[in-house]
C-alpha positions in Angstrom: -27.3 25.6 71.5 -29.8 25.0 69.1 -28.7 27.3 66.9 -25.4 26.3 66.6 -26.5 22.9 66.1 -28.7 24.0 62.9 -26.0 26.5 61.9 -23.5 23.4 61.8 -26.1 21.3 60.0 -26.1 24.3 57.3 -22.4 24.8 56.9 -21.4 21.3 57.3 -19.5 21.3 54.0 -17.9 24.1 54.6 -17.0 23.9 58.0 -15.7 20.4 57.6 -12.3 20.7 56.1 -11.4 23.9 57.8 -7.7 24.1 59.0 -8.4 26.7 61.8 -10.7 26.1 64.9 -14.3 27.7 64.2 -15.2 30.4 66.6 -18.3 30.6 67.7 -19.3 34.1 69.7 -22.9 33.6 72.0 -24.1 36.0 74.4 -24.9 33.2 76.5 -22.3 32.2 79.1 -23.4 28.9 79.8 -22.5 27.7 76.7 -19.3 28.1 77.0 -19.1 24.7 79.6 -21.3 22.6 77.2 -18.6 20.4 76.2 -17.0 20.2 79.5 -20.8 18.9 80.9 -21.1 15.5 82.0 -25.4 15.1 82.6 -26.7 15.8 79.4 -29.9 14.7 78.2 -30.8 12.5 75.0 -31.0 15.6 72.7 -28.2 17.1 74.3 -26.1 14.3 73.9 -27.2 13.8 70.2 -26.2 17.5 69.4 -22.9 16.7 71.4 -22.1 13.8 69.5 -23.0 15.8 66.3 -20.5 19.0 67.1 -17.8 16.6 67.6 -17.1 16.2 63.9 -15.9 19.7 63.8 -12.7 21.6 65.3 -14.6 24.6 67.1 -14.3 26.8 70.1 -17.4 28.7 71.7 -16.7 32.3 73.4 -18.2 34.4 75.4 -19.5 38.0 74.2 -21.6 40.5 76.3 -25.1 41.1 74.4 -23.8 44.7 74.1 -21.4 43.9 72.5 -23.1 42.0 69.5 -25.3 45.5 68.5 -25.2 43.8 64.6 -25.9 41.0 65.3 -28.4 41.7 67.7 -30.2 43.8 65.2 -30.6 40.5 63.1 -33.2 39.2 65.3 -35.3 42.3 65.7 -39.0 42.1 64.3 -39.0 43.7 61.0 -42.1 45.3 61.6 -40.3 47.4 64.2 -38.1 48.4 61.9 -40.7 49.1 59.0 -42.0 52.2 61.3 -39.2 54.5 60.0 -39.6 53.9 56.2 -42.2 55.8 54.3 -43.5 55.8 50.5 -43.3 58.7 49.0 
């Protein structure tokens, strides 16, 4: 949730005037019912109130299916192994 919080903050100007609802794709189901929950907590409820300045819609997507995105949050160290200087 944080994330899309911060990702909001970012893109506020952008994302404010938007005709279309936002989608917002999370491998984490749970997310899907934040705006549906009733017992949040303070900081929950402040990112709550936040998000409802903007027209958006979170889905649901299986971590396998999200391989580039995934690949986003991978060490880069990991992927340093494979490149040599020759």
């Amino acid at each position: 949730l944080l994330a899309i919080v911060r990702a909001f903050e970012e893109w506020r100007p952008e994302l404010a005037g938007v005709p279309d609802a936002v989608e917002v794709l999370t491998d984490h189901r749970g997310l899907e019912f934040f705006r549906t929950k009733r017992n949040l907590n303070r900081r929950q409820a402040r990112w709550a109130e936040f998000l409802e300045e903007f027209d958006f819609r979170i889905q649901y997507r299986p971590g396998k299916q999200g391989t580039k995105p995934d690949s986003l949050t991978r060490r880069t160290g990991d992927l340093l192994d494979s490149v040599t200087d020759d």
